[in-house]
Backbone as a ProteinNet text record, in pm:
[ID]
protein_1_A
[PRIMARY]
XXXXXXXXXXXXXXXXXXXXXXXXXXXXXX
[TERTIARY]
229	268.9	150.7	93.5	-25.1	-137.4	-151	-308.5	-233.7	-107.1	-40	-80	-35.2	-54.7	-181.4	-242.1	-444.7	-488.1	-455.7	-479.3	-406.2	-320.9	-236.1	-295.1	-316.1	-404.7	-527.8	-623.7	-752.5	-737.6	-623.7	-601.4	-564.3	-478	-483.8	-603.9	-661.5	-789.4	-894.6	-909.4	-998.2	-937.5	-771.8	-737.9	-775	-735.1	-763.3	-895.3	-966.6	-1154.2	-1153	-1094	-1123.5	-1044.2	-928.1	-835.4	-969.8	-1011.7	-1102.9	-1240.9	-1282.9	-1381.5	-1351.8	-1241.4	-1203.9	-1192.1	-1118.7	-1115.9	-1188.1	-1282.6	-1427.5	-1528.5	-1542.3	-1589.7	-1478.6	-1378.3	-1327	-1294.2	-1328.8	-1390.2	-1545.6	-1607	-1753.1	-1768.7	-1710.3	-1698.2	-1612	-1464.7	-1491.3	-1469
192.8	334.2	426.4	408.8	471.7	513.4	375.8	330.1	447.5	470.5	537.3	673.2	723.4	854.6	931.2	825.4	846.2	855.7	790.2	774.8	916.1	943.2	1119.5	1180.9	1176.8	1320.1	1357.4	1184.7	1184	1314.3	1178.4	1261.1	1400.2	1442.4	1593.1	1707.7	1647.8	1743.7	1712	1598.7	1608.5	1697.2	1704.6	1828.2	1972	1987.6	2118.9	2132.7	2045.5	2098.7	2136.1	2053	2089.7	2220.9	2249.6	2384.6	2484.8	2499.3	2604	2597.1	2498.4	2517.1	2568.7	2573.4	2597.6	2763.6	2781.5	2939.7	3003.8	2946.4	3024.8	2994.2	2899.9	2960.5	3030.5	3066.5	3153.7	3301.8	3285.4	3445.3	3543.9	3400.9	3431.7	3453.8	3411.6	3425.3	3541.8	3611.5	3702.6	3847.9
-1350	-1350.7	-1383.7	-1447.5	-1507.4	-1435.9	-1357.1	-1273.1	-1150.1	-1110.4	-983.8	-1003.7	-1128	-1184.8	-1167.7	-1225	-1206.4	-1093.3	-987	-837.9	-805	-841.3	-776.5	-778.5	-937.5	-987.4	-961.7	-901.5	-887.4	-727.8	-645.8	-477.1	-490.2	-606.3	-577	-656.8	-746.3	-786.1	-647.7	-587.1	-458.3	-312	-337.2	-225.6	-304.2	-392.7	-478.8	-463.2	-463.8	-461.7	-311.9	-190	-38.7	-32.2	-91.1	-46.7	-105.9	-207.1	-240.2	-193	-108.5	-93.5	90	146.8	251.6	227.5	134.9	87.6	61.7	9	17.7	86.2	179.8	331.1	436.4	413.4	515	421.2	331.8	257.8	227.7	285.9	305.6	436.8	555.3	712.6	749.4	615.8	671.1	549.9
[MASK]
++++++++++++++++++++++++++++++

């Protein structure tokens, strides 16, 4: 359960880093 949790949280702080780094190249483009 634990090791699952860690793996989530790892996969969603690595979407959270791509959503903002998507947001701020399409706030620097426009």
């Amino acid at each position: 359960m634990p090791r699952k949790y860690r793996t989530i949280i790892i996969y969603f702080m690595v979407a959270t880093m791509l959503i903002g780094t998507l947001f701020t190249g399409a706030a620097f483009w426009l």
